[in-house]
PDB file of N, CA, C and O in Angstrom:
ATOM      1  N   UNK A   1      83.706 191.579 114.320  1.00  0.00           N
ATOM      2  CA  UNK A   1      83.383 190.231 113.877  1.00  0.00           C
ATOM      3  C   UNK A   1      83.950 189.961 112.492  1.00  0.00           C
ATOM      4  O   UNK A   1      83.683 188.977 111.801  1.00  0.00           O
ATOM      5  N   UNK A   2      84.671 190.844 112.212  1.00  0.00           N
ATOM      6  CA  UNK A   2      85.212 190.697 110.536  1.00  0.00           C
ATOM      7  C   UNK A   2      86.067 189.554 110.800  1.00  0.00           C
ATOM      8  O   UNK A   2      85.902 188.541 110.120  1.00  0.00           O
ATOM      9  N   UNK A   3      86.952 189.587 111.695  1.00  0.00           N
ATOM     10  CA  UNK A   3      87.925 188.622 112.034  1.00  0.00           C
ATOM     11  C   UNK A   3      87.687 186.656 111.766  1.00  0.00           C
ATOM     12  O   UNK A   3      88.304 185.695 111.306  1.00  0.00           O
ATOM     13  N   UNK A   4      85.688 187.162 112.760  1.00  0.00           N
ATOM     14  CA  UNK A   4      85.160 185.674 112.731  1.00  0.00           C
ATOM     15  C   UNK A   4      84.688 185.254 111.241  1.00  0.00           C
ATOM     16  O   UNK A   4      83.693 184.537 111.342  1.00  0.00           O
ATOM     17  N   UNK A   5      84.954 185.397 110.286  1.00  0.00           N
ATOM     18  CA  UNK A   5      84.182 185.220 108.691  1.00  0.00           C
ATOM     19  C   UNK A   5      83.928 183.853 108.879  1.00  0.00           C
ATOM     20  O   UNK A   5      84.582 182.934 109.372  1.00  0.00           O
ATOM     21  N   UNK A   6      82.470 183.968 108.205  1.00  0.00           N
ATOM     22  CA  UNK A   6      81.498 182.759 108.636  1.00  0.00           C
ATOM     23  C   UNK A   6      82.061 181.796 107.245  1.00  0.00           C
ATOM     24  O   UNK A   6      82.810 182.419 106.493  1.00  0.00           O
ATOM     25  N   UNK A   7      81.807 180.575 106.918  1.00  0.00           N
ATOM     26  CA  UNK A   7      82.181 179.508 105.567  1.00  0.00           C
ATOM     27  C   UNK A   7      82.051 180.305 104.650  1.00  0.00           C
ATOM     28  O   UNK A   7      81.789 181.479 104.914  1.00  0.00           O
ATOM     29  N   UNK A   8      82.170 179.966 103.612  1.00  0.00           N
ATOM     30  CA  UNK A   8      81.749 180.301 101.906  1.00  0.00           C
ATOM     31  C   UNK A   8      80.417 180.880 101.892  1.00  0.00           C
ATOM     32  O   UNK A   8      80.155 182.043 101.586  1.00  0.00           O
ATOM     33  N   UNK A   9      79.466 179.838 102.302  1.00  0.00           N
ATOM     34  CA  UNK A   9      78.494 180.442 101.794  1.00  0.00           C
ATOM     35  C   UNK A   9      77.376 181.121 102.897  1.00  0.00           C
ATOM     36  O   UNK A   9      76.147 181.095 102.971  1.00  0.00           O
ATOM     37  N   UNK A  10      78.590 181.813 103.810  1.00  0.00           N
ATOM     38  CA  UNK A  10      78.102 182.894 105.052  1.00  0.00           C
ATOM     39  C   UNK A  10      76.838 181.860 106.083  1.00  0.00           C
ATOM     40  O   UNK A  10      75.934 182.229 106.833  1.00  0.00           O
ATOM     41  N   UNK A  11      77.227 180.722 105.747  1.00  0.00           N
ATOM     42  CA  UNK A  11      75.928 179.859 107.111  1.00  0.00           C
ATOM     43  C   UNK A  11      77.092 179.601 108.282  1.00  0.00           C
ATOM     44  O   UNK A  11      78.319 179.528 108.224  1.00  0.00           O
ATOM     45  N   UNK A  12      76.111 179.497 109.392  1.00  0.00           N
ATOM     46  CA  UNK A  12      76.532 179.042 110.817  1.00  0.00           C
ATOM     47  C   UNK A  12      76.557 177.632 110.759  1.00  0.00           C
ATOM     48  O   UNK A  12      75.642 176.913 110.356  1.00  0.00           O
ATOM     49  N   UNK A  13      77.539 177.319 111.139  1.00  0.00           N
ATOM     50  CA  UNK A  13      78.225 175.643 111.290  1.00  0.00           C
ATOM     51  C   UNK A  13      78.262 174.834 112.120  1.00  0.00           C
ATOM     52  O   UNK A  13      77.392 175.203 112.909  1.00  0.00           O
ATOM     53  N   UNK A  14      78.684 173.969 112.485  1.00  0.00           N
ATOM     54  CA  UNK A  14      78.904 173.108 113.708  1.00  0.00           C
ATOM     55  C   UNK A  14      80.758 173.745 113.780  1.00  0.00           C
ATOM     56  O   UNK A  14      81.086 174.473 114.717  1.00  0.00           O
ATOM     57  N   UNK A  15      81.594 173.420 112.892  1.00  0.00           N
ATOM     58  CA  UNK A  15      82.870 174.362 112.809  1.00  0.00           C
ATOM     59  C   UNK A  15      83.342 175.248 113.340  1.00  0.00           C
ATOM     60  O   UNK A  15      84.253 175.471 114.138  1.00  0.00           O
ATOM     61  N   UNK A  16      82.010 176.177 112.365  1.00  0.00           N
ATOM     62  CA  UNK A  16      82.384 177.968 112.815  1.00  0.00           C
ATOM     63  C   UNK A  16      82.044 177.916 113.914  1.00  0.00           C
ATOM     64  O   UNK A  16      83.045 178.382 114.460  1.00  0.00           O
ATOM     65  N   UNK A  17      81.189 177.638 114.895  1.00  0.00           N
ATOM     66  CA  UNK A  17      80.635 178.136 116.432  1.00  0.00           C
ATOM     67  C   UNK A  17      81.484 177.485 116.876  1.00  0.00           C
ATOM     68  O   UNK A  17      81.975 178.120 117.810  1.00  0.00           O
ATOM     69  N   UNK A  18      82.245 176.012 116.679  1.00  0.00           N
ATOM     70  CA  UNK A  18      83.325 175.342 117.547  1.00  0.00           C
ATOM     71  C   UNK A  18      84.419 176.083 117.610  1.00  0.00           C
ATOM     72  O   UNK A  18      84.841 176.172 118.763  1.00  0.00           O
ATOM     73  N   UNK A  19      85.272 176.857 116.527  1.00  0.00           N
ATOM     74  CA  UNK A  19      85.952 177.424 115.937  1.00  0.00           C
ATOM     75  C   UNK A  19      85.403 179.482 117.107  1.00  0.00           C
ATOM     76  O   UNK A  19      85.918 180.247 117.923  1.00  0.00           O
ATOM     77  N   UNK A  20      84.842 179.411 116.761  1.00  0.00           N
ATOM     78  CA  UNK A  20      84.390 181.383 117.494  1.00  0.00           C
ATOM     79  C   UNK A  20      84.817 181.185 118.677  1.00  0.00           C
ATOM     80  O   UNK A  20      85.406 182.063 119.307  1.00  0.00           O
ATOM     81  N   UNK A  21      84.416 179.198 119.456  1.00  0.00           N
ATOM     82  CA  UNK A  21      84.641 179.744 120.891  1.00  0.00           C
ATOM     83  C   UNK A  21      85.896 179.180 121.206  1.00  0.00           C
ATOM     84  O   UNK A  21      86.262 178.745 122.299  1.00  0.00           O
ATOM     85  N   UNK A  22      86.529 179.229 120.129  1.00  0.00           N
ATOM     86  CA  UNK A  22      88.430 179.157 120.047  1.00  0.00           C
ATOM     87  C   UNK A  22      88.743 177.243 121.054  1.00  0.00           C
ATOM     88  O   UNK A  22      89.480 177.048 122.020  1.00  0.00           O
ATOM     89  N   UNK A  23      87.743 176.076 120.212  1.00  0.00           N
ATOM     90  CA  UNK A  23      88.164 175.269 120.751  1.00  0.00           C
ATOM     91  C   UNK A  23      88.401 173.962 120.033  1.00  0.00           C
ATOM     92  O   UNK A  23      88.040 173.795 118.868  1.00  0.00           O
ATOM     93  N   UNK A  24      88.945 173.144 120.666  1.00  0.00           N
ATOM     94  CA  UNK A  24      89.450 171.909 119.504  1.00  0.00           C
ATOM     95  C   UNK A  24      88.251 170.613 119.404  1.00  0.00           C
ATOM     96  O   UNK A  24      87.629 170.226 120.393  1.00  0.00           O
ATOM     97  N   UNK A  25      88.119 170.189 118.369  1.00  0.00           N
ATOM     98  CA  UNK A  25      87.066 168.955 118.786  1.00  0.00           C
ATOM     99  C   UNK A  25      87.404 168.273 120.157  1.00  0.00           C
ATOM    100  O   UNK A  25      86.395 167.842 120.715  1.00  0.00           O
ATOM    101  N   UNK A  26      88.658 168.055 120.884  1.00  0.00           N
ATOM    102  CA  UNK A  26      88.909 167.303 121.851  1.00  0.00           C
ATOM    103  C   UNK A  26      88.470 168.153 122.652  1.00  0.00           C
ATOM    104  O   UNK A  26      88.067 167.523 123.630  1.00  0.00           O
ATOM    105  N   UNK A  27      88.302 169.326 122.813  1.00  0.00           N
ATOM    106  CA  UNK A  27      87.811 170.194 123.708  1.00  0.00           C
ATOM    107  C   UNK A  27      86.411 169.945 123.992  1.00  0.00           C
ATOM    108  O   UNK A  27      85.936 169.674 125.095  1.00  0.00           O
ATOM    109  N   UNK A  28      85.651 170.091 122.627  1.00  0.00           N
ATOM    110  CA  UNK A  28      84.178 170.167 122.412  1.00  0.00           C
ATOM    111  C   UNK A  28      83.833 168.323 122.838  1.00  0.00           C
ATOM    112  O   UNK A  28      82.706 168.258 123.329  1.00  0.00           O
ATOM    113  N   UNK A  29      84.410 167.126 122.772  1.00  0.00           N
ATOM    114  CA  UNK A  29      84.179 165.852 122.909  1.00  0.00           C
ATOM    115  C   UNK A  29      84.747 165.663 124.750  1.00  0.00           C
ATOM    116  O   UNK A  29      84.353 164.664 125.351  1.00  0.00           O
ATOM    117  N   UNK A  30      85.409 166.413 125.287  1.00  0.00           N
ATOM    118  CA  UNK A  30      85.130 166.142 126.511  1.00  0.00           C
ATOM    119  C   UNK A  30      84.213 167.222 127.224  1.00  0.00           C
ATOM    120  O   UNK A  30      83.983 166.732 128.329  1.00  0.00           O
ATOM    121  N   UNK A  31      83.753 168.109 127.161  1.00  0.00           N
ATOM    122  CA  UNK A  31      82.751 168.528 127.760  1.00  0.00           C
ATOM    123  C   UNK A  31      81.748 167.922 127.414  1.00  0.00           C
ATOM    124  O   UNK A  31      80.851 167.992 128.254  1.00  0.00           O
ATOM    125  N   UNK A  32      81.458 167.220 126.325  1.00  0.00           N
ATOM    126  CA  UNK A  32      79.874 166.590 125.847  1.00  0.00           C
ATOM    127  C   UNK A  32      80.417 164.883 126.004  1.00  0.00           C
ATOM    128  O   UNK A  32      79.976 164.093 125.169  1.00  0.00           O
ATOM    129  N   UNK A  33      80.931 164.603 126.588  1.00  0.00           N
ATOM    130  CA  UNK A  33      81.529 163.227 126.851  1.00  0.00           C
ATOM    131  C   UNK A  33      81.374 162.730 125.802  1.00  0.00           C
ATOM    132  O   UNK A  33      80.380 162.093 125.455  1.00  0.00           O
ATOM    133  N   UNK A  34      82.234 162.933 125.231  1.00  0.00           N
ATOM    134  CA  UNK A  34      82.175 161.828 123.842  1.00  0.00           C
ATOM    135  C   UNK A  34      83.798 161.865 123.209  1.00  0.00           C
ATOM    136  O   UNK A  34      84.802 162.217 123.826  1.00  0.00           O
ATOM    137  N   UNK A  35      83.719 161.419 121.878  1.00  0.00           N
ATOM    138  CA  UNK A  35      84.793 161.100 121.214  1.00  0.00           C
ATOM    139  C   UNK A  35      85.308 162.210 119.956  1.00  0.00           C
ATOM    140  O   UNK A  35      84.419 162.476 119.148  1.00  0.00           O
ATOM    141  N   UNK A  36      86.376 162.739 119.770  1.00  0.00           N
ATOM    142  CA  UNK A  36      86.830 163.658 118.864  1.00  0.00           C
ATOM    143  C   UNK A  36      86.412 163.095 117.380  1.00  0.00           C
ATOM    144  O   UNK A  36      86.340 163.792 116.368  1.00  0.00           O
ATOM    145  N   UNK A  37      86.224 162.080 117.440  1.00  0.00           N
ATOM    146  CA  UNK A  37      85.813 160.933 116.138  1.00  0.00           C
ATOM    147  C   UNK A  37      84.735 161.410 116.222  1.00  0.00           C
ATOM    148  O   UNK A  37      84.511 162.210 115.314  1.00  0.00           O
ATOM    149  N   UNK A  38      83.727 161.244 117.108  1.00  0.00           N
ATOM    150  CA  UNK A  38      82.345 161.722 117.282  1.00  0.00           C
ATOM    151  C   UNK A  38      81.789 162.953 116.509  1.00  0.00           C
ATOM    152  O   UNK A  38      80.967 163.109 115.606  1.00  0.00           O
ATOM    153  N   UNK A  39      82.789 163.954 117.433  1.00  0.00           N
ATOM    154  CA  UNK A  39      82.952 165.432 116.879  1.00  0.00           C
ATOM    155  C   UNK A  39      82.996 165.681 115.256  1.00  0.00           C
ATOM    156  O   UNK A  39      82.224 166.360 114.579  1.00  0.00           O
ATOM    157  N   UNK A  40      83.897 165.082 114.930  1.00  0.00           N
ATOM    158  CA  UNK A  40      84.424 165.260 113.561  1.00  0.00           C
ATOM    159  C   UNK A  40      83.368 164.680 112.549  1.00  0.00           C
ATOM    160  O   UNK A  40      83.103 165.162 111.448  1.00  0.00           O
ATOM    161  N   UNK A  41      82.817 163.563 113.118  1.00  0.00           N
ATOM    162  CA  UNK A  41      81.518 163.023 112.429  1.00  0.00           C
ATOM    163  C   UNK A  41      80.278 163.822 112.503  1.00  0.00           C
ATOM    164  O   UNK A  41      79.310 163.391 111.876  1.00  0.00           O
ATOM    165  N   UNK A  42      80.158 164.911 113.165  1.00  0.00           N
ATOM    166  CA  UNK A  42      79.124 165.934 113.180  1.00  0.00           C
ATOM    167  C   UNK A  42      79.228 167.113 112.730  1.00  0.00           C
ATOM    168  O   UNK A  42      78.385 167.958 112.432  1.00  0.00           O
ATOM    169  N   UNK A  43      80.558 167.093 112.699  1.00  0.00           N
ATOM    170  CA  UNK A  43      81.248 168.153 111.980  1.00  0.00           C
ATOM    171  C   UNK A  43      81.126 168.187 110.161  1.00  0.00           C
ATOM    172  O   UNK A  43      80.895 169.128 109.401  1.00  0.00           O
ATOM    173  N   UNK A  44      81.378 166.798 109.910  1.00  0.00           N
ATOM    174  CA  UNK A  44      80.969 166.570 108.312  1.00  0.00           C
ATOM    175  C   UNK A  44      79.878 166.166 107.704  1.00  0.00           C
ATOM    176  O   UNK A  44      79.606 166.216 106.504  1.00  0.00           O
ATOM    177  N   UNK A  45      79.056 165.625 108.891  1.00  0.00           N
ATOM    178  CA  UNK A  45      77.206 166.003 108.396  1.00  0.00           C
ATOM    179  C   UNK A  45      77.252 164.306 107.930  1.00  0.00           C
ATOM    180  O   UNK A  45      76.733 163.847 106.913  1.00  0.00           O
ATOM    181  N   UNK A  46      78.043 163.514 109.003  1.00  0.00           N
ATOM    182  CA  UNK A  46      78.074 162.081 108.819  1.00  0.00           C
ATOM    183  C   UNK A  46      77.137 161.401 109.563  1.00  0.00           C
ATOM    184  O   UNK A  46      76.488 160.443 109.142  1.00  0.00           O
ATOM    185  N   UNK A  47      77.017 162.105 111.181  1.00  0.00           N
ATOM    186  CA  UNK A  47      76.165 161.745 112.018  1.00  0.00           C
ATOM    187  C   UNK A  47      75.686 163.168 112.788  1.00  0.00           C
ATOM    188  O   UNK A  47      76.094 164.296 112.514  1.00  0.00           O
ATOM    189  N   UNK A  48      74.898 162.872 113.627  1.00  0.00           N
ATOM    190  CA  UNK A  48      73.889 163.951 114.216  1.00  0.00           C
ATOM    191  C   UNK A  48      73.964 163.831 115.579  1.00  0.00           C
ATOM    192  O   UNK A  48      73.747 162.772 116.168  1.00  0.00           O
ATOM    193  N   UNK A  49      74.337 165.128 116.244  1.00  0.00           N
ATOM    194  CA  UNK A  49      73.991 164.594 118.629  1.00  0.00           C
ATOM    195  C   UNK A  49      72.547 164.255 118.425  1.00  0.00           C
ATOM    196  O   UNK A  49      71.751 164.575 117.542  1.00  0.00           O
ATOM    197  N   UNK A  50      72.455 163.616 119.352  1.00  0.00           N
ATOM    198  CA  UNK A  50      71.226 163.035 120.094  1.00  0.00           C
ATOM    199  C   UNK A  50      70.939 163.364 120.744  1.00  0.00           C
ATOM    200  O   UNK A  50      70.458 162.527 121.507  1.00  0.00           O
ATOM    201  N   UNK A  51      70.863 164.856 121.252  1.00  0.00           N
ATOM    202  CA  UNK A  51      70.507 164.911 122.980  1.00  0.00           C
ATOM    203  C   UNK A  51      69.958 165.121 123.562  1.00  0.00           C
ATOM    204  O   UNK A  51      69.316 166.106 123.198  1.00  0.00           O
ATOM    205  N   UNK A  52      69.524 164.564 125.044  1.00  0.00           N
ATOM    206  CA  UNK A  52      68.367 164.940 125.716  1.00  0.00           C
ATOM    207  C   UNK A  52      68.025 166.475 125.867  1.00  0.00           C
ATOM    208  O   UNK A  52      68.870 167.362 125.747  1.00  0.00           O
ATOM    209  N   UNK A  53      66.609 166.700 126.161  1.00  0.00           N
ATOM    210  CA  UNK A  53      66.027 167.716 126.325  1.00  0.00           C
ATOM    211  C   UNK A  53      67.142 168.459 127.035  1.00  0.00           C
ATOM    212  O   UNK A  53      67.709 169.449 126.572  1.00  0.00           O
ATOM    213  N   UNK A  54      67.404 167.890 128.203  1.00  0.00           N
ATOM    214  CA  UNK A  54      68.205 168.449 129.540  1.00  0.00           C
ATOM    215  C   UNK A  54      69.210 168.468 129.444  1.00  0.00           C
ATOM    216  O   UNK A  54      69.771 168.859 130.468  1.00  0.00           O
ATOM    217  N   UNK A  55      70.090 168.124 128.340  1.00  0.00           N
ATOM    218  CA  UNK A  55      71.772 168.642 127.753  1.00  0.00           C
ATOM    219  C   UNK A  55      72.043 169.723 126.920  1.00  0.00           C
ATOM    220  O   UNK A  55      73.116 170.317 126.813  1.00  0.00           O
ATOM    221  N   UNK A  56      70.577 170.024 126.102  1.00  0.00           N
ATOM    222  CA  UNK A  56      71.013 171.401 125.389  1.00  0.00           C
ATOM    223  C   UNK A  56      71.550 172.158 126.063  1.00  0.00           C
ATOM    224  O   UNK A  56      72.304 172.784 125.319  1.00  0.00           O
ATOM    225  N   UNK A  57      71.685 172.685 127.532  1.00  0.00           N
ATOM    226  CA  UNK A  57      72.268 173.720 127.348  1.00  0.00           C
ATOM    227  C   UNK A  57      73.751 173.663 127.830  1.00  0.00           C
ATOM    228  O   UNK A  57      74.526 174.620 127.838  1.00  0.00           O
ATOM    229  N   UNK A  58      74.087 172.080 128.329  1.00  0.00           N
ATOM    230  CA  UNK A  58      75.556 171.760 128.124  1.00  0.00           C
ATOM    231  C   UNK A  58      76.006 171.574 126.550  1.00  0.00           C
ATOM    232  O   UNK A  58      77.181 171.649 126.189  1.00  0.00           O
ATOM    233  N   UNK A  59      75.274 171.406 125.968  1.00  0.00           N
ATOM    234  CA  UNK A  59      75.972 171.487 124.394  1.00  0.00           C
ATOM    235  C   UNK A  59      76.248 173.555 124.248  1.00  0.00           C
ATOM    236  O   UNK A  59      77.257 174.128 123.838  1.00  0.00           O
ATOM    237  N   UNK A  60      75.322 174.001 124.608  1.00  0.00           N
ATOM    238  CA  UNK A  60      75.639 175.570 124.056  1.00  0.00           C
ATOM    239  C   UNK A  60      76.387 176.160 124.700  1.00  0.00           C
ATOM    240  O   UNK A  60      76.720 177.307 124.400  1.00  0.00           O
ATOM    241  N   UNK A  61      76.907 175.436 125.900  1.00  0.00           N
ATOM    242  CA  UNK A  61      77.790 175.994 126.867  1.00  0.00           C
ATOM    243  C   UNK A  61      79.339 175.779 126.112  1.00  0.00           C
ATOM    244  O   UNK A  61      80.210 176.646 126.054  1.00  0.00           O
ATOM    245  N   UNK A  62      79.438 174.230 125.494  1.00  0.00           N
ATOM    246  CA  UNK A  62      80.493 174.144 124.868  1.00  0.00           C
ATOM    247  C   UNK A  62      80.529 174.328 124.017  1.00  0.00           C
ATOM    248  O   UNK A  62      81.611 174.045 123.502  1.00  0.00           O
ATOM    249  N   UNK A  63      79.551 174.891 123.162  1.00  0.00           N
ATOM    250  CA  UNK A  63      79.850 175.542 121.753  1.00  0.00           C
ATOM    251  C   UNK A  63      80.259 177.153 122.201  1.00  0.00           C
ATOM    252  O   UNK A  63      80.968 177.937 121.569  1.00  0.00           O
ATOM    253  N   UNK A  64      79.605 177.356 123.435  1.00  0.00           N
ATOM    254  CA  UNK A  64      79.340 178.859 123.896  1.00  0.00           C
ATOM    255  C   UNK A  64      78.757 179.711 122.842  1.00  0.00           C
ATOM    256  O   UNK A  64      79.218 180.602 122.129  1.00  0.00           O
ATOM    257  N   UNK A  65      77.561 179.141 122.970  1.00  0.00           N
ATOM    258  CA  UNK A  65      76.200 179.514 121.225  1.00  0.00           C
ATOM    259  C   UNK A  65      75.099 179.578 122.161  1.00  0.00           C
ATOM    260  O   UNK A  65      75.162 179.308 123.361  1.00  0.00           O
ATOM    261  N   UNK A  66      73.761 180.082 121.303  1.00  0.00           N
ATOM    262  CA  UNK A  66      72.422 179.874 121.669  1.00  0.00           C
ATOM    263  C   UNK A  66      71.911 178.564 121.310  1.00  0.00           C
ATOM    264  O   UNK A  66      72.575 177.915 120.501  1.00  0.00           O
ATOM    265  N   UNK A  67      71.045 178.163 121.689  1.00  0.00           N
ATOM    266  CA  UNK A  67      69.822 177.021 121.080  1.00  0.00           C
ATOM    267  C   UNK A  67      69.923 177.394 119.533  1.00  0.00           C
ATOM    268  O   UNK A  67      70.208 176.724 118.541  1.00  0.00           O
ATOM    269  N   UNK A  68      69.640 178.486 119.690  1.00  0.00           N
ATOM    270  CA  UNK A  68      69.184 179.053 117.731  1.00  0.00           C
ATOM    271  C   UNK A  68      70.395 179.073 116.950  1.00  0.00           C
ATOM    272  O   UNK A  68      70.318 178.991 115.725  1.00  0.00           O
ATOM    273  N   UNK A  69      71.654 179.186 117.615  1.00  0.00           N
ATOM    274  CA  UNK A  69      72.865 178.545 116.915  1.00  0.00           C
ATOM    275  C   UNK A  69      73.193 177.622 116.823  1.00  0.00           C
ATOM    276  O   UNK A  69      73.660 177.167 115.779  1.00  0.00           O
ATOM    277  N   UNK A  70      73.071 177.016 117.869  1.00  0.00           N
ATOM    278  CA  UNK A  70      72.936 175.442 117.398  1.00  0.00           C
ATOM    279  C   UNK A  70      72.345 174.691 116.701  1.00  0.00           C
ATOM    280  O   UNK A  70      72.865 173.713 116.164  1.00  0.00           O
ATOM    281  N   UNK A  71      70.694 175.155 116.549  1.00  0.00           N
ATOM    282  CA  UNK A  71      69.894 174.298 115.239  1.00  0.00           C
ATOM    283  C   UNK A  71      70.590 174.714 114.316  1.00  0.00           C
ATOM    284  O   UNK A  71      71.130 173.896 113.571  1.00  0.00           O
ATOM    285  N   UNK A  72      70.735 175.887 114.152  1.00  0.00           N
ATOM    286  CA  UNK A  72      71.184 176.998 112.861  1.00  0.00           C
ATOM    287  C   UNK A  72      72.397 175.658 112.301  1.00  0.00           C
ATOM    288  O   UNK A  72      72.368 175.044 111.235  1.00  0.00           O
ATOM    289  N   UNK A  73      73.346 175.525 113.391  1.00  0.00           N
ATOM    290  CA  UNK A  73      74.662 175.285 112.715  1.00  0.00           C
ATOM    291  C   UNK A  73      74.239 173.952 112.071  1.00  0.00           C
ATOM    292  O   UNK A  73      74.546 173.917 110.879  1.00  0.00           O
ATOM    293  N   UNK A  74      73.620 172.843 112.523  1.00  0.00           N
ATOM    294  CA  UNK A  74      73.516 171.611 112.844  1.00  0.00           C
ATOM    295  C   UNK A  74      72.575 171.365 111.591  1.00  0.00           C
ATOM    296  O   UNK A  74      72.974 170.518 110.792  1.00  0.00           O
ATOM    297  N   UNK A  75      71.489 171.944 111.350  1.00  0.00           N
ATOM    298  CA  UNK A  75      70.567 172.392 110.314  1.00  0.00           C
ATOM    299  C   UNK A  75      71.146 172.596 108.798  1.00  0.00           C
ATOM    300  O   UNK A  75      70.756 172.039 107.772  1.00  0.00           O
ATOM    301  N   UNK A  76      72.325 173.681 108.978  1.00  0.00           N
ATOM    302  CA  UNK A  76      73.017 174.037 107.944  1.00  0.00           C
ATOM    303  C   UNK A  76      73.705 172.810 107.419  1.00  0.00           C
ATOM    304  O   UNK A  76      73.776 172.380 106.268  1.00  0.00           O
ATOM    305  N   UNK A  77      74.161 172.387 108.468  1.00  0.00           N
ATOM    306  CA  UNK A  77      75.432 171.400 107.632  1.00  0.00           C
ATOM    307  C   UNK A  77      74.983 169.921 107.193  1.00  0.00           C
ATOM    308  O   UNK A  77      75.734 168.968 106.985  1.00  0.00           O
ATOM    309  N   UNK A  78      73.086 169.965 107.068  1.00  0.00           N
ATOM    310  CA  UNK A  78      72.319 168.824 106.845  1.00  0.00           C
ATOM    311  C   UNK A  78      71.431 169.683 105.246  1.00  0.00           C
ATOM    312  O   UNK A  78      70.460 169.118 104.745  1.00  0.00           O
ATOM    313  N   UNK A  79      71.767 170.530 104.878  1.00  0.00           N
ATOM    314  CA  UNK A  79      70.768 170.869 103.548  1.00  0.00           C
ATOM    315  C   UNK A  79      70.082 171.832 103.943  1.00  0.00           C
ATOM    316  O   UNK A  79      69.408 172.265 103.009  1.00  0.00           O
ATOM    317  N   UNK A  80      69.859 172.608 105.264  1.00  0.00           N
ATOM    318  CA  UNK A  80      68.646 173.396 105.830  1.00  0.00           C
ATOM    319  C   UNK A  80      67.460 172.353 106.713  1.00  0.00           C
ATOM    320  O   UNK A  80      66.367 172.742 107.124  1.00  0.00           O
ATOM    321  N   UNK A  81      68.116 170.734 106.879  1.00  0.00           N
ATOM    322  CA  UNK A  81      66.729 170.207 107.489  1.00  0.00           C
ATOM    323  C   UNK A  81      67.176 170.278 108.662  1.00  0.00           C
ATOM    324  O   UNK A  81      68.352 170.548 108.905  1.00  0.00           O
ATOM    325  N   UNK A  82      66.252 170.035 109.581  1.00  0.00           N
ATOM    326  CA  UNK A  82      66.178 170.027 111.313  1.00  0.00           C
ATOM    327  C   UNK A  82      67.233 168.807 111.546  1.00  0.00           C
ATOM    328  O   UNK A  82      66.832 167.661 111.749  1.00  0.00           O
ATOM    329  N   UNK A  83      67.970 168.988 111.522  1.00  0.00           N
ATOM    330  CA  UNK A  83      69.014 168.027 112.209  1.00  0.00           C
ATOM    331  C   UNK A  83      69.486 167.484 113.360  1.00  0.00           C
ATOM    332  O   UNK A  83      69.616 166.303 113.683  1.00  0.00           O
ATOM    333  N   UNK A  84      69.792 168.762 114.093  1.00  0.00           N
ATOM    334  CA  UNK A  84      69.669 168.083 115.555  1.00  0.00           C
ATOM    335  C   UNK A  84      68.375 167.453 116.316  1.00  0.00           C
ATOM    336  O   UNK A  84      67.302 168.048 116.413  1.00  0.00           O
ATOM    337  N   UNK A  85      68.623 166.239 116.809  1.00  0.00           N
ATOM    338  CA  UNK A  85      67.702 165.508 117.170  1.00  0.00           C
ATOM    339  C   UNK A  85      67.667 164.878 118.168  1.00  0.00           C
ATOM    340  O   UNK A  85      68.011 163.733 118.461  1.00  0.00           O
ATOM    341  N   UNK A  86      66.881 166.322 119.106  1.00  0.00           N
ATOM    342  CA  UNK A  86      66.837 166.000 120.674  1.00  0.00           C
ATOM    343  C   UNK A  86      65.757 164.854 121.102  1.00  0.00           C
ATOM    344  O   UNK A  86      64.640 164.695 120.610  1.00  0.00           O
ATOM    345  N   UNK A  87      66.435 164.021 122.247  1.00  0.00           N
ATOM    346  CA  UNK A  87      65.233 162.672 122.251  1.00  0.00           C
ATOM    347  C   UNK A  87      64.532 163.300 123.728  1.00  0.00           C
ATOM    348  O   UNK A  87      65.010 164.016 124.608  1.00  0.00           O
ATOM    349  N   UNK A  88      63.293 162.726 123.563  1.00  0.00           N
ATOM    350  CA  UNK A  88      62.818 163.142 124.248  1.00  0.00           C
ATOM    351  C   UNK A  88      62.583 162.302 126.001  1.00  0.00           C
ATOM    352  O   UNK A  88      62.884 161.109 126.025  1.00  0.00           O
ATOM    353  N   UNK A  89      62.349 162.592 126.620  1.00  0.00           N
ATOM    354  CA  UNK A  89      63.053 162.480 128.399  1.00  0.00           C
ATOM    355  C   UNK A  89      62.233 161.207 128.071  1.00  0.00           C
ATOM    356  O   UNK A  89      62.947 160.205 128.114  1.00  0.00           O
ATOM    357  N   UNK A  90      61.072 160.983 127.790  1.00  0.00           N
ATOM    358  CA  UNK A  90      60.580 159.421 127.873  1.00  0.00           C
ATOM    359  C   UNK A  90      61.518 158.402 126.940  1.00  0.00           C
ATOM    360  O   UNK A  90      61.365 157.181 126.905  1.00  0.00           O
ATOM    361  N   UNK A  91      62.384 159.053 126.292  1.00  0.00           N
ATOM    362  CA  UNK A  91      62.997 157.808 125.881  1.00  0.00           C
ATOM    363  C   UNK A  91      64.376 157.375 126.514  1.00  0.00           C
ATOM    364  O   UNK A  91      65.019 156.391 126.149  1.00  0.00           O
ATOM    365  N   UNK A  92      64.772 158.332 127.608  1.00  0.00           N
ATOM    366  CA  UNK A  92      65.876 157.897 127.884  1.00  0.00           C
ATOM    367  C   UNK A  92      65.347 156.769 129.462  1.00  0.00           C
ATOM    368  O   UNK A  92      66.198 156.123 130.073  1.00  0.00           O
TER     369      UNK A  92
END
């Protein structure tokens, strides 16, 4: 894992996990149907996924991460707060 060196300041990213599972935002924006604009906006801690309960584990599939990497990354690149912000099935 020396190879994978995590940012500067050794946290898990939205980046680095996009980046470990060797793929491009256009990669990561069509498996999660969305837009590379999208991507890149979550990527710089501009905007946040939204996603239902029942997509987490198509998001970790295309990060190819855990749940706990995913808050981790998503978390990190917001200050340490809970960032990702899954809605819940009554609201869709």
């Amino acid at each position: 894992m020396a190879s994978e060196s995590k940012n500067q300041a050794n946290l898990v990213t939205p980046v680095w996990i996009r980046k470990r599972a060797k793929k491009t935002q256009r990669q990561i924006a069509v498996e999660l149907g969305t837009t590379e604009s999208v991507v890149s906006k979550w990527e710089r801690g501009i905007t946040v996924p939204h996603p239902a309960l029942t997509d987490i584990p198509m998001y970790c599939r295309a990060y190819d991460c855990s749940v706990e990497e995913l808050i981790e990354a998503f978390s990190n690149i917001h200050g340490g707060q809970q960032a990702l912000q899954v809605v819940s099935l009554a609201e869709h």
